[in-house]
N, CA, C and O atoms as a GROMACS GRO file, in nm:
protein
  584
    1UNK      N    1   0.082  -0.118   0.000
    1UNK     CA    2   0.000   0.000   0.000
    1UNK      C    3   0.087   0.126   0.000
    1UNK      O    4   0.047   0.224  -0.062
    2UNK      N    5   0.207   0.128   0.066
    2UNK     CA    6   0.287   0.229   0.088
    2UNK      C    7   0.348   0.285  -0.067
    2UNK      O    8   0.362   0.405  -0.092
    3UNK      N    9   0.378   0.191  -0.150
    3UNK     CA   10   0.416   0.149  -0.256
    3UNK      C   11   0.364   0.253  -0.376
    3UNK      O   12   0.419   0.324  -0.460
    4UNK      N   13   0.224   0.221  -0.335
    4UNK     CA   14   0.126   0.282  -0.458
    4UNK      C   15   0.092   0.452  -0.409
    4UNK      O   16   0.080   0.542  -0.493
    5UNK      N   17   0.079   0.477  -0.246
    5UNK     CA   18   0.072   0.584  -0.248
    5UNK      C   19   0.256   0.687  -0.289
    5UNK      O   20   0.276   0.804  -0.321
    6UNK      N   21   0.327   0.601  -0.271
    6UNK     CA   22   0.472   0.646  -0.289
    6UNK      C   23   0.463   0.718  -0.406
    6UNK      O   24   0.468   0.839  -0.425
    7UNK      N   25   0.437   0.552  -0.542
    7UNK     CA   26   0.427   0.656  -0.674
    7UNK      C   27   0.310   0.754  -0.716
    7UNK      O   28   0.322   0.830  -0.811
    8UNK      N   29   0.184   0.747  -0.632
    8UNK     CA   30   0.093   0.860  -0.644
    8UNK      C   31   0.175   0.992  -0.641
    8UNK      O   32   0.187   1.069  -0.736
    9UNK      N   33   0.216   1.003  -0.550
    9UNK     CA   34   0.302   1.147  -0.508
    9UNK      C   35   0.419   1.143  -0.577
    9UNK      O   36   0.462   1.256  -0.600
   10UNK      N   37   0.511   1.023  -0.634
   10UNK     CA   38   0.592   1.088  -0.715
   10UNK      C   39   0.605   1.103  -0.809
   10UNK      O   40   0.688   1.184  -0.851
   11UNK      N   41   0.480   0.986  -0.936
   11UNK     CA   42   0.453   0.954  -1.037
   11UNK      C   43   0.514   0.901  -1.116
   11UNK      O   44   0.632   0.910  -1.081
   12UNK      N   45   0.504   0.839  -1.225
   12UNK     CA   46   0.600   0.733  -1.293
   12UNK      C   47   0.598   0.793  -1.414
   12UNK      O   48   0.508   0.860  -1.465
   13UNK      N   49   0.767   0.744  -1.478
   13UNK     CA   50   0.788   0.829  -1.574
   13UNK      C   51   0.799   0.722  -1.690
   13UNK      O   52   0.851   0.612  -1.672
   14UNK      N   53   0.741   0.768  -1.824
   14UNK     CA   54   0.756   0.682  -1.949
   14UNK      C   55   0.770   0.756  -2.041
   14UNK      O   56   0.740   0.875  -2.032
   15UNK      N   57   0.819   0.700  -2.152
   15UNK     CA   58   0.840   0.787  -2.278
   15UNK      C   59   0.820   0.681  -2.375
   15UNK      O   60   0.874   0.574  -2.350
   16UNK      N   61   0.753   0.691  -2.477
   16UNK     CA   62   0.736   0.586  -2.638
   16UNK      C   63   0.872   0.693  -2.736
   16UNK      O   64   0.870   0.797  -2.802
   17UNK      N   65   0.966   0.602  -2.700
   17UNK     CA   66   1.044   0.658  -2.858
   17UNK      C   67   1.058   0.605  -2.972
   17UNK      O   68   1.062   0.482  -2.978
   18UNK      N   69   1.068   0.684  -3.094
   18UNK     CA   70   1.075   0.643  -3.219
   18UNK      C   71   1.199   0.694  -3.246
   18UNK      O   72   1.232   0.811  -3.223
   19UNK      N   73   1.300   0.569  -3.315
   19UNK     CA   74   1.410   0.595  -3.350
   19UNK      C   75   1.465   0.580  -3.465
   19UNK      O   76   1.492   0.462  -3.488
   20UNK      N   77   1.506   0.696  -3.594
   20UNK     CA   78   1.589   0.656  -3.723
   20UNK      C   79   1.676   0.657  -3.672
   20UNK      O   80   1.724   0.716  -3.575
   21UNK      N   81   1.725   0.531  -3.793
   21UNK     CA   82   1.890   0.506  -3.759
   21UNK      C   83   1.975   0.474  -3.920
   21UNK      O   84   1.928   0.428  -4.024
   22UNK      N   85   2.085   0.509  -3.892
   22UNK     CA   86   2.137   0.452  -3.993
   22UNK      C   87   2.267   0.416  -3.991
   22UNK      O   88   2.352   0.494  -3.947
   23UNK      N   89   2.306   0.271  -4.046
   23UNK     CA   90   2.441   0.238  -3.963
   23UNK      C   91   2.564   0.246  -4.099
   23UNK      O   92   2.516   0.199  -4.203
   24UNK      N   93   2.657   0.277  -4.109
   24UNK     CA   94   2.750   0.288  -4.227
   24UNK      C   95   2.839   0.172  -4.224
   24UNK      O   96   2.890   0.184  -4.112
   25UNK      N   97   2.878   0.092  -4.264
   25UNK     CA   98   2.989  -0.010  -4.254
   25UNK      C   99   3.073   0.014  -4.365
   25UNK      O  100   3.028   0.075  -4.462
   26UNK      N  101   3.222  -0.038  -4.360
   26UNK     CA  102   3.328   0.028  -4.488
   26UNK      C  103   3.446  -0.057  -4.432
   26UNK      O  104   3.442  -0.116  -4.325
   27UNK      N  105   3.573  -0.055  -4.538
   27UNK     CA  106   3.633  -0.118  -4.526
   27UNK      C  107   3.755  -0.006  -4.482
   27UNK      O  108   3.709   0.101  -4.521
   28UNK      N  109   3.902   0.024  -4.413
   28UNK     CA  110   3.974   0.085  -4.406
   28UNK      C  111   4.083   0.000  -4.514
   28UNK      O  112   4.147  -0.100  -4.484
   29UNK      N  113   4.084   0.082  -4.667
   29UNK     CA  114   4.164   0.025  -4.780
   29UNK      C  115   4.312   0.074  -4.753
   29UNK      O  116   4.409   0.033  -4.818
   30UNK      N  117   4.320   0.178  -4.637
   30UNK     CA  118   4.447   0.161  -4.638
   30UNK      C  119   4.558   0.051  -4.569
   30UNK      O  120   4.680   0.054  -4.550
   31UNK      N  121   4.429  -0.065  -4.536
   31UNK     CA  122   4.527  -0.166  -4.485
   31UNK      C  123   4.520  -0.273  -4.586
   31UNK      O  124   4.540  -0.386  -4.543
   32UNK      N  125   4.499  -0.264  -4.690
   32UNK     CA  126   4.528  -0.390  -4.794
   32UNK      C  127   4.660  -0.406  -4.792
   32UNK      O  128   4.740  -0.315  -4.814
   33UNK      N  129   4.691  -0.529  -4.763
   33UNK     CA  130   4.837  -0.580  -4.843
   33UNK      C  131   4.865  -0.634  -4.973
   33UNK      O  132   4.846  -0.747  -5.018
   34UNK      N  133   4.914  -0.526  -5.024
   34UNK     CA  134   4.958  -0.573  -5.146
   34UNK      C  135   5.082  -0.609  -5.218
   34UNK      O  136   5.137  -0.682  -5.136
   35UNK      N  137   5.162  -0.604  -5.322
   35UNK     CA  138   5.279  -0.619  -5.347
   35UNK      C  139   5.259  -0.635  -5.477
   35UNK      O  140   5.153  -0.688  -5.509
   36UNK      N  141   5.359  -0.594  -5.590
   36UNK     CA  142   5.328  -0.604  -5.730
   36UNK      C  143   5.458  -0.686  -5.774
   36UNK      O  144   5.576  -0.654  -5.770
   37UNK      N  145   5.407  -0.780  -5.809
   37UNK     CA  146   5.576  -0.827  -5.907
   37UNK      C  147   5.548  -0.808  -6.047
   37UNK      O  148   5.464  -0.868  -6.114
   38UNK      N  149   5.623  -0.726  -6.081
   38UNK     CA  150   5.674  -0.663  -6.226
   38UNK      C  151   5.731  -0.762  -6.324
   38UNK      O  152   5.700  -0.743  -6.441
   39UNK      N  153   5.799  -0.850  -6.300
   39UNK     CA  154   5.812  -0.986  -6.361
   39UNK      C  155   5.682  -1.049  -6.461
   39UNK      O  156   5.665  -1.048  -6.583
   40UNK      N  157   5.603  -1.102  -6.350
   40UNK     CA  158   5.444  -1.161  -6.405
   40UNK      C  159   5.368  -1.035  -6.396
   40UNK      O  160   5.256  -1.057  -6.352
   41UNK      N  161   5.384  -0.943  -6.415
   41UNK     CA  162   5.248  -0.818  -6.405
   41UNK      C  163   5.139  -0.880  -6.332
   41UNK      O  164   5.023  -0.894  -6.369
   42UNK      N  165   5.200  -0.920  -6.208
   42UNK     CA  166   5.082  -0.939  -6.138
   42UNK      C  167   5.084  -0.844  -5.967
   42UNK      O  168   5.184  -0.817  -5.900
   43UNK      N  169   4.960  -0.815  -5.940
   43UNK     CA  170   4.970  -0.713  -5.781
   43UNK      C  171   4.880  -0.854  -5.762
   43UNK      O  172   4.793  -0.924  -5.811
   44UNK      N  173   4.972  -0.837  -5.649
   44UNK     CA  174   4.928  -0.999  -5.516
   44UNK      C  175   4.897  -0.949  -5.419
   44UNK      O  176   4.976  -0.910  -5.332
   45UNK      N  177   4.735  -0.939  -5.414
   45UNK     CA  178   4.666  -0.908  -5.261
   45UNK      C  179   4.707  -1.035  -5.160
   45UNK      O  180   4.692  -1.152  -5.197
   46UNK      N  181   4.756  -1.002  -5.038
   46UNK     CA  182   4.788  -1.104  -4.993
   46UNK      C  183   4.688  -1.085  -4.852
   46UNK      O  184   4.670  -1.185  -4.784
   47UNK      N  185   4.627  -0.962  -4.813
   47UNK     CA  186   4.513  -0.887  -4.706
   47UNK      C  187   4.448  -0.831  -4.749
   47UNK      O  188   4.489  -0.756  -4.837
   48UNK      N  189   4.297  -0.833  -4.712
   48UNK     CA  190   4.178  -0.787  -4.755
   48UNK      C  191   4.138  -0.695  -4.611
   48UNK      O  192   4.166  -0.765  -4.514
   49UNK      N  193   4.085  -0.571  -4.570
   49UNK     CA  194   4.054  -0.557  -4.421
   49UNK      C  195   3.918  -0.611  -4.423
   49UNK      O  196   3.847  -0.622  -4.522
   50UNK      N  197   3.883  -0.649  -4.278
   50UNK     CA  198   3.748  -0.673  -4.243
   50UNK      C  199   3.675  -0.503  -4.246
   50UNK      O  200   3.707  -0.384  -4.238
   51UNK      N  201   3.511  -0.624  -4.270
   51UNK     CA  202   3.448  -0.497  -4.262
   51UNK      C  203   3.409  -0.439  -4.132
   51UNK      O  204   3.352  -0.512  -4.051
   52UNK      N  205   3.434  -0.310  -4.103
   52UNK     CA  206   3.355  -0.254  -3.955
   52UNK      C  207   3.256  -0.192  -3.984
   52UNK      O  208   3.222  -0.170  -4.100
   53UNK      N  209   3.174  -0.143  -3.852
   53UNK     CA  210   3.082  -0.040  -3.837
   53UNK      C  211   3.184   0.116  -3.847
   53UNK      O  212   3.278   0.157  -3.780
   54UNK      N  213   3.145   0.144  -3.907
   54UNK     CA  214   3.192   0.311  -3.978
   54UNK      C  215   3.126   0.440  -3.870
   54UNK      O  216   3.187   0.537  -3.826
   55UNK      N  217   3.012   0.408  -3.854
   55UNK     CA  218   2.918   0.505  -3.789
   55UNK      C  219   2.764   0.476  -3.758
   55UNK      O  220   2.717   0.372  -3.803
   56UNK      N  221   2.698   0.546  -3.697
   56UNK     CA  222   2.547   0.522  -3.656
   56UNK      C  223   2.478   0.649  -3.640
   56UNK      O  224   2.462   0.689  -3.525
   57UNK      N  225   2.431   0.724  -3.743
   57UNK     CA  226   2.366   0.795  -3.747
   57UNK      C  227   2.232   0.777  -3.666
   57UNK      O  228   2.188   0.662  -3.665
   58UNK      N  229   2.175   0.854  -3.614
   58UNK     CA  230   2.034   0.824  -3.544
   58UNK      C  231   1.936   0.954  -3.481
   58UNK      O  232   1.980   1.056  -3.429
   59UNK      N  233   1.805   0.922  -3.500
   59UNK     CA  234   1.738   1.064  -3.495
   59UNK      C  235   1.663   1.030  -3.373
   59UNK      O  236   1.640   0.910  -3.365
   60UNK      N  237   1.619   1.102  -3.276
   60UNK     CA  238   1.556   1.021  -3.188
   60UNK      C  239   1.418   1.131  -3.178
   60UNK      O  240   1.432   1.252  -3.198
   61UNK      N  241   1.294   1.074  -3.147
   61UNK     CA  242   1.159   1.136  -3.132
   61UNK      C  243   1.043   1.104  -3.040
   61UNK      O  244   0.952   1.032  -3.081
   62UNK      N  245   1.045   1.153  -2.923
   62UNK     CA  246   1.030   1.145  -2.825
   62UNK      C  247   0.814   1.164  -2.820
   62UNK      O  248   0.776   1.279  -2.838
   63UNK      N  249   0.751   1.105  -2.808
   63UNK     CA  250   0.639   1.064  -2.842
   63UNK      C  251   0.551   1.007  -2.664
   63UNK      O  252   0.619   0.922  -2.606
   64UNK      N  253   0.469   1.032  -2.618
   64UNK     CA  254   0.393   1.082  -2.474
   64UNK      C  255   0.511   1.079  -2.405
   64UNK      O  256   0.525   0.976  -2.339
   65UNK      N  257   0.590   1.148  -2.398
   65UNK     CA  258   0.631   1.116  -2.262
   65UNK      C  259   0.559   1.198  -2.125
   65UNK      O  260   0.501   1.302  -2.094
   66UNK      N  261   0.605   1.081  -2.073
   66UNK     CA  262   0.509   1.144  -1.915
   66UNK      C  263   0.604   1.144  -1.791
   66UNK      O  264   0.700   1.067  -1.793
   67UNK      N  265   0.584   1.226  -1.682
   67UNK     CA  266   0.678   1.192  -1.620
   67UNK      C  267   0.616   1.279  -1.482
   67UNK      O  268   0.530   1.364  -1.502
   68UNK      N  269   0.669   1.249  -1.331
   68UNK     CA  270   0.570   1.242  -1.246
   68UNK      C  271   0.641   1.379  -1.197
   68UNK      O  272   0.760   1.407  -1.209
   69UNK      N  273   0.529   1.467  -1.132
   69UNK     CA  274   0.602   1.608  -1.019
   69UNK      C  275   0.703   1.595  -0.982
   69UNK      O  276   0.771   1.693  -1.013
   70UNK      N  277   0.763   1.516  -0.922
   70UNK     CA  278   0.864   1.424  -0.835
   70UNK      C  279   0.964   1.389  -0.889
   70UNK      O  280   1.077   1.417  -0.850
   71UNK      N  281   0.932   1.309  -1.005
   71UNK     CA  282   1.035   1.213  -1.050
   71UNK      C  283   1.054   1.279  -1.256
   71UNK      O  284   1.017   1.219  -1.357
   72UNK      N  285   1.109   1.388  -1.247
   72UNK     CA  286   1.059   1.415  -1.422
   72UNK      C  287   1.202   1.324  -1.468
   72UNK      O  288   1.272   1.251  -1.399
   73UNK      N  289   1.215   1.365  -1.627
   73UNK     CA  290   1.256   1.314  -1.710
   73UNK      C  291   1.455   1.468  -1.679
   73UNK      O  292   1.470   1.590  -1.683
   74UNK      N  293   1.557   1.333  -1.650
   74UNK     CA  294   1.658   1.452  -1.634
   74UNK      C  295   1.733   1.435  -1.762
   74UNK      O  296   1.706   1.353  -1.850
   75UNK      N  297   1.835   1.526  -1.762
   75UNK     CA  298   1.940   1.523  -1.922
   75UNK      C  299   2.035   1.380  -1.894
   75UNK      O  300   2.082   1.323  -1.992
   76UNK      N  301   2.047   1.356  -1.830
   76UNK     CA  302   2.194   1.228  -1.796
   76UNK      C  303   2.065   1.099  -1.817
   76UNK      O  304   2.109   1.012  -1.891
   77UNK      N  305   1.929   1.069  -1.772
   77UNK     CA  306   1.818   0.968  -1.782
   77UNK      C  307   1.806   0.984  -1.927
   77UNK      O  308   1.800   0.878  -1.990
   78UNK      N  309   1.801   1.090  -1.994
   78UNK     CA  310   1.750   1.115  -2.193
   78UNK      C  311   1.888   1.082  -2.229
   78UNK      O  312   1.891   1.000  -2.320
   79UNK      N  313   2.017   1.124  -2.184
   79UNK     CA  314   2.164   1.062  -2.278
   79UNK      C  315   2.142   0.876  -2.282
   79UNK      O  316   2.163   0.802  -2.378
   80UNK      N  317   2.089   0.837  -2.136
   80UNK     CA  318   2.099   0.658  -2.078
   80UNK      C  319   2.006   0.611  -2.191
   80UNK      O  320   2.043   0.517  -2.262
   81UNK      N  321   1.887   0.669  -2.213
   81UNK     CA  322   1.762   0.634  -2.268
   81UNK      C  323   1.826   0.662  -2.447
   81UNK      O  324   1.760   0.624  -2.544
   82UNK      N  325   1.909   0.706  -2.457
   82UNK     CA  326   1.941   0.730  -2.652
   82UNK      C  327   2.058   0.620  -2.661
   82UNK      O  328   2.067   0.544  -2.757
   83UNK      N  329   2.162   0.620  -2.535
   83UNK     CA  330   2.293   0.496  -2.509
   83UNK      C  331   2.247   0.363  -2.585
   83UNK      O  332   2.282   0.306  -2.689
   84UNK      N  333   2.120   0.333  -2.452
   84UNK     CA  334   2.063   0.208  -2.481
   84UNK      C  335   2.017   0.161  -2.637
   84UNK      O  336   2.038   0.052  -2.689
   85UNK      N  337   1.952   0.273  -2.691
   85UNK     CA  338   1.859   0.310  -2.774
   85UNK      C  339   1.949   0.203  -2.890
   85UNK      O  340   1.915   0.093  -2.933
   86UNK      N  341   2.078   0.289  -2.920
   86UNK     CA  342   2.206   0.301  -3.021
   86UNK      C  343   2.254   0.146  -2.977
   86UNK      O  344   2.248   0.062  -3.067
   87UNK      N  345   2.294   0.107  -2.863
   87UNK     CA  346   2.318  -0.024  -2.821
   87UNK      C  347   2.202  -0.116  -2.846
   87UNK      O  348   2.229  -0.236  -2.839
   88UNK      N  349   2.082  -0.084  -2.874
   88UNK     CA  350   1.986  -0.185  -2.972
   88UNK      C  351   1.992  -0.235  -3.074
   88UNK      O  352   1.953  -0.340  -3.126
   89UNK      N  353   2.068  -0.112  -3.113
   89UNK     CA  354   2.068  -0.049  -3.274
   89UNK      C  355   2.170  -0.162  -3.317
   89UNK      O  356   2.121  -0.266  -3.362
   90UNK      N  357   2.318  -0.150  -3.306
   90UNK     CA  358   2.404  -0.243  -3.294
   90UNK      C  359   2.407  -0.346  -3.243
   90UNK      O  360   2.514  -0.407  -3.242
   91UNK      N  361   2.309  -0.392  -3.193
   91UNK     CA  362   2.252  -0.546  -3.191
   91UNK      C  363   2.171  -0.598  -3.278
   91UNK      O  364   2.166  -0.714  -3.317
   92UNK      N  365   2.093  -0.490  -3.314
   92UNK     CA  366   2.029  -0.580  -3.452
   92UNK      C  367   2.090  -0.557  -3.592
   92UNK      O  368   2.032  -0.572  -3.699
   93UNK      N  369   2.228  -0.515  -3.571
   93UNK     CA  370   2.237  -0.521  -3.686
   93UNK      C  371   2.300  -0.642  -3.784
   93UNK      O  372   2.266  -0.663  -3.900
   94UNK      N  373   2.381  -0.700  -3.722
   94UNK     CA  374   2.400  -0.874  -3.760
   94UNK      C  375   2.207  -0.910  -3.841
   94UNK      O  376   2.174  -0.881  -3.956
   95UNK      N  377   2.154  -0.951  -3.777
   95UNK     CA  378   2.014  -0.962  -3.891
   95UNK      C  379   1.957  -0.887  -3.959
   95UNK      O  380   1.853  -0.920  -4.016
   96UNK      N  381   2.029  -0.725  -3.975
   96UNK     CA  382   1.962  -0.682  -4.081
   96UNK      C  383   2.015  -0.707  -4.223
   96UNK      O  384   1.950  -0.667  -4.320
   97UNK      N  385   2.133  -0.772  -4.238
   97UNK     CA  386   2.161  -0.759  -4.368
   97UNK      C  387   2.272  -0.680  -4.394
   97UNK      O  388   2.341  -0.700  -4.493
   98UNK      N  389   2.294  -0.599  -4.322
   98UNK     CA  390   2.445  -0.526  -4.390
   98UNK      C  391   2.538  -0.559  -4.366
   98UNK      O  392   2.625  -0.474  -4.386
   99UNK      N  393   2.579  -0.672  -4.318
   99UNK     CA  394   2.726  -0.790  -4.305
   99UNK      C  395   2.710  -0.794  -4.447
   99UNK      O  396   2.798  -0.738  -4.512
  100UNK      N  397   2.579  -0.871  -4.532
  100UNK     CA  398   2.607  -0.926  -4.620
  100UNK      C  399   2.666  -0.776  -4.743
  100UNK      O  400   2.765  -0.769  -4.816
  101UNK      N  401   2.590  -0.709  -4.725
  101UNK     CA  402   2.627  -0.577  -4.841
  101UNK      C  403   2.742  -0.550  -4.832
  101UNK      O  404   2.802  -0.548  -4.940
  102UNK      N  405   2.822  -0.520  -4.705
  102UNK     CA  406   2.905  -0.450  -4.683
  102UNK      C  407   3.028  -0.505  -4.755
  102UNK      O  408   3.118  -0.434  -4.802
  103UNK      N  409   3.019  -0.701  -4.759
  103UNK     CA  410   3.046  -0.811  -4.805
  103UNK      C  411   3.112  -0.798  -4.920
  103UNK      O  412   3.229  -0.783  -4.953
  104UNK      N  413   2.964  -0.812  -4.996
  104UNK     CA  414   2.953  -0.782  -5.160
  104UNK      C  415   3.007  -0.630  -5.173
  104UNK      O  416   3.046  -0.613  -5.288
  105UNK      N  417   3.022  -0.520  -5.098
  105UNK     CA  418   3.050  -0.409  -5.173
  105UNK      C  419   3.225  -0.419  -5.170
  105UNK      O  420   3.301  -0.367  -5.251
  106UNK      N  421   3.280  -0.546  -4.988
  106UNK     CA  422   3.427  -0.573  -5.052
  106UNK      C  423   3.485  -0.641  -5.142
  106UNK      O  424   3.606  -0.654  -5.161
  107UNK      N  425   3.378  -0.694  -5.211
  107UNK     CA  426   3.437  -0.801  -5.355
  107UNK      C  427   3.428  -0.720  -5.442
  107UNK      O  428   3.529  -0.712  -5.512
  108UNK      N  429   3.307  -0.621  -5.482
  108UNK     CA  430   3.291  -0.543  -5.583
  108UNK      C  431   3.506  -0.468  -5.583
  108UNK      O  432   3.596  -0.456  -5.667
  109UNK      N  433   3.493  -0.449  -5.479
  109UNK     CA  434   3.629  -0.316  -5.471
  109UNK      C  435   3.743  -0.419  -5.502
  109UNK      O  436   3.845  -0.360  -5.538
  110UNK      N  437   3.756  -0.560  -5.500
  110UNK     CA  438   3.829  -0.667  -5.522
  110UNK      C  439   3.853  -0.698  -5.676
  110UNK      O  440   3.951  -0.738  -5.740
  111UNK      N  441   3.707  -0.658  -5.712
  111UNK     CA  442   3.644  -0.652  -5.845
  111UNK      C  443   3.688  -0.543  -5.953
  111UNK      O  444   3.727  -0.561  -6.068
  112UNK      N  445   3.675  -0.450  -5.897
  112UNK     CA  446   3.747  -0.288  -5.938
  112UNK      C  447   3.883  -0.321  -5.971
  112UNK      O  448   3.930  -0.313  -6.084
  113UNK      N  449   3.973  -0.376  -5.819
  113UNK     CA  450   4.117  -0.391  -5.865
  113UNK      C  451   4.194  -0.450  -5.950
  113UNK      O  452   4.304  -0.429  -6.001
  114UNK      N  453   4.065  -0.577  -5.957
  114UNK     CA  454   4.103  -0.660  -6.079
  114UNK      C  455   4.082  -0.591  -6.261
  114UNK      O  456   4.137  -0.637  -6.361
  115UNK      N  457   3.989  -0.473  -6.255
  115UNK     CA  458   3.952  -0.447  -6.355
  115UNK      C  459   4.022  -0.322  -6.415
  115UNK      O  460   4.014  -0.284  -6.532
  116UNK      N  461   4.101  -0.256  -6.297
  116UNK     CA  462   4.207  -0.174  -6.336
  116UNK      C  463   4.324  -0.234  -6.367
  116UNK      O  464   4.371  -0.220  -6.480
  117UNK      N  465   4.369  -0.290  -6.296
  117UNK     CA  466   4.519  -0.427  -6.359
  117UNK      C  467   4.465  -0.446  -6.466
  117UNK      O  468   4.542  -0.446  -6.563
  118UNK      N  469   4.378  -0.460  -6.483
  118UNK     CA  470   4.389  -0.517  -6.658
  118UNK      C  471   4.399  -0.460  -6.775
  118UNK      O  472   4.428  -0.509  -6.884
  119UNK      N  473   4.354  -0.268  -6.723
  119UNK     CA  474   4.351  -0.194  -6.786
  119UNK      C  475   4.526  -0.207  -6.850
  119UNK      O  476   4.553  -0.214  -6.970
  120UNK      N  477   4.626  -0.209  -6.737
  120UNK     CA  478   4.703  -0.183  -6.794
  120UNK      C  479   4.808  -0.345  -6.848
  120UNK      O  480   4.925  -0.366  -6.816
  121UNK      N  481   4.742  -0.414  -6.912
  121UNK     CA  482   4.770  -0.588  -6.852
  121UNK      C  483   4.823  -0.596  -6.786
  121UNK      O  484   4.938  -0.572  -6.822
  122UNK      N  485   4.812  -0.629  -6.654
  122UNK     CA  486   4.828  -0.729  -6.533
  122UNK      C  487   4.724  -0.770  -6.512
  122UNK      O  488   4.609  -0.743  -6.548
  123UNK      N  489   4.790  -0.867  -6.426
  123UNK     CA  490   4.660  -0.974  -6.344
  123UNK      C  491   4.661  -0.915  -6.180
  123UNK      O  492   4.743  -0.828  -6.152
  124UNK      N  493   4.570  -0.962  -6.080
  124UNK     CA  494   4.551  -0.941  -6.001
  124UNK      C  495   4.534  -1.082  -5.895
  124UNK      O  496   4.420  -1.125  -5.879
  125UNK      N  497   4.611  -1.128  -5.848
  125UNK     CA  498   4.614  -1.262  -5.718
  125UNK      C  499   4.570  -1.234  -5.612
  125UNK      O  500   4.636  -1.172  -5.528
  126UNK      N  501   4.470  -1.268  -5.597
  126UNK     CA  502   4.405  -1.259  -5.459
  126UNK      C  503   4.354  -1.404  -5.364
  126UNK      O  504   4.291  -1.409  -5.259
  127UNK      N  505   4.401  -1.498  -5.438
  127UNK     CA  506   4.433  -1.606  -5.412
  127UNK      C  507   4.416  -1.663  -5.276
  127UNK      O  508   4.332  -1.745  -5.240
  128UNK      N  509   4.539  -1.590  -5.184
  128UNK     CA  510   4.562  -1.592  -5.060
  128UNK      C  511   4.388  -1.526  -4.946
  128UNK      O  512   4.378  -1.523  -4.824
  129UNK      N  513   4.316  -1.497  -5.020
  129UNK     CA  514   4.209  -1.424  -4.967
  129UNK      C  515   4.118  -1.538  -4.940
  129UNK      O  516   4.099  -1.625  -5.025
  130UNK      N  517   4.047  -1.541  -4.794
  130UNK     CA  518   3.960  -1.603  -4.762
  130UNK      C  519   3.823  -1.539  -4.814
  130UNK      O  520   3.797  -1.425  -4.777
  131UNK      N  521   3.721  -1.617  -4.909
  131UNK     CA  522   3.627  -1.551  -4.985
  131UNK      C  523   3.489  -1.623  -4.905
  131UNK      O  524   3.511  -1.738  -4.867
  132UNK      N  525   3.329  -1.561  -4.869
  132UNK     CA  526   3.300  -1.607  -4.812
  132UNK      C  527   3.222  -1.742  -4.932
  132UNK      O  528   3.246  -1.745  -5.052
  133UNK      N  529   3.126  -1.844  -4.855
  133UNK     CA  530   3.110  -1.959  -4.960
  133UNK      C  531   3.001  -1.901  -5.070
  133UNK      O  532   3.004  -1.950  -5.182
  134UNK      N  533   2.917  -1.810  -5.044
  134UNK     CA  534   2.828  -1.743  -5.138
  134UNK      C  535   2.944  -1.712  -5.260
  134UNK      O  536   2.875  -1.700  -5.361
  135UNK      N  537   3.018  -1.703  -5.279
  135UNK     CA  538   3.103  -1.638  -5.364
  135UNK      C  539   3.187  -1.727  -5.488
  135UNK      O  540   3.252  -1.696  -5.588
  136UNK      N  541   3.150  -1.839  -5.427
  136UNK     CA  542   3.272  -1.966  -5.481
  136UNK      C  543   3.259  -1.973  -5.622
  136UNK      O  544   3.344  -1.968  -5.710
  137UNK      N  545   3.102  -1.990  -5.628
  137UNK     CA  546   3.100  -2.016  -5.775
  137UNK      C  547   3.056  -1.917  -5.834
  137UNK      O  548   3.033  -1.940  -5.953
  138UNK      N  549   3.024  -1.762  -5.784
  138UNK     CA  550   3.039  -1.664  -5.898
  138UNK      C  551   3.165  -1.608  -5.974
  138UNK      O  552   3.282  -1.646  -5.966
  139UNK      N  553   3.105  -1.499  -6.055
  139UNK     CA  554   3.205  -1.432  -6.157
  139UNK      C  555   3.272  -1.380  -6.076
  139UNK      O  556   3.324  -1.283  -6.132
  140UNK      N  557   3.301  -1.385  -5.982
  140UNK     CA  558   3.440  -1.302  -5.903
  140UNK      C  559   3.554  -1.399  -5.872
  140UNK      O  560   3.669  -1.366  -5.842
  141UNK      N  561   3.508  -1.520  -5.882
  141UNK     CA  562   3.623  -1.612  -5.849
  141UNK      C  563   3.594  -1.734  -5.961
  141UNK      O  564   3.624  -1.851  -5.941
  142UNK      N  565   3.552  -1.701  -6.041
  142UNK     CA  566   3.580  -1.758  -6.204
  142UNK      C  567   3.672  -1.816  -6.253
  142UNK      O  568   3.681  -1.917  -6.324
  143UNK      N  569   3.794  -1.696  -6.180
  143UNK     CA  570   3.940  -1.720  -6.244
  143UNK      C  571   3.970  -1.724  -6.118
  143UNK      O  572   3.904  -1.664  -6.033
  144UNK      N  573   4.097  -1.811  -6.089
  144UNK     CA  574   4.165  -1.822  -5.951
  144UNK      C  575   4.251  -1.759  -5.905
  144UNK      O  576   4.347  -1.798  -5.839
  145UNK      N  577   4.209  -1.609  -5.952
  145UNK     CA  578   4.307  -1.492  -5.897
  145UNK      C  579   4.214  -1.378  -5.862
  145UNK      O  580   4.246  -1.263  -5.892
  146UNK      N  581   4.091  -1.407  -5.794
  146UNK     CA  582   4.016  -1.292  -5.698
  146UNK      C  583   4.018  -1.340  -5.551
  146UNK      O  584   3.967  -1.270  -5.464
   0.00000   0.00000   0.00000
């Protein structure tokens, strides 16, 4: 009983938020290892970087909130309440799908390198690269130097 008159007088606080988000993933190309032997005109990727999270854009929109005489809504409770929010965010992102894009957009750039070497004939060995199994039997590993 004490309980209920407690939060009468201090009131309970809620908020419905709606959150855009948007997460960027990318590769840092300045860590490819490469090496060119001039001999065979070939550049031998021998490192690919993994892909990271780049950034997390996010809009946040704050929708009834309520909050009691007593107990309102403070600035350090709204930073905890957007923390969490963003730490959702980056949990779902493994099932949304942008592992796989981010994926395909590092083969595409695998793809690119191969298609500039050729511009000038060379080949491109990428050989040494762990490719994931979606990949085996497309046009990117056709030839056994992506």
């Amino acid at each position: 009983m004490q309980q209920k008159w407690l939060n009468l007088l201090l009131g309970k606080k809620k908020a419905l938020v709606l959150i855009e988000a948007r997460a960027y993933f990318g590769f840092d190309l300045t860590k490819i290892k490469m090496e060119a032997n001039k001999e065979n005109k070939t550049v031998i990727i021998s490192d690919f970087p993994k892909r990271q999270l780049l950034s997390i854009e996010t809009d946040f929109k704050y929708y009834d909130k309520k909050e009691g005489l007593a107990n309102p809504f403070t600035a350090c409770g709204l930073t905890e309440i957007n923390n969490e929010a963003k730490q959702h965010i980056v949990d779902k992102v493994p099932s949304s799908g942008l592992f796989d894009e981010a994926t395909r957009q590092g083969l595409e750039t695998i793809n690119l390198i191969d298609q500039l070497a050729a511009t000038i004939n060379w080949n491109v060995d990428y050989s040494a690269l762990e490719l994931p199994e979606k990949t085996k039997n497309s046009a990117l590993t056709g030839k056994n130097t992506l």
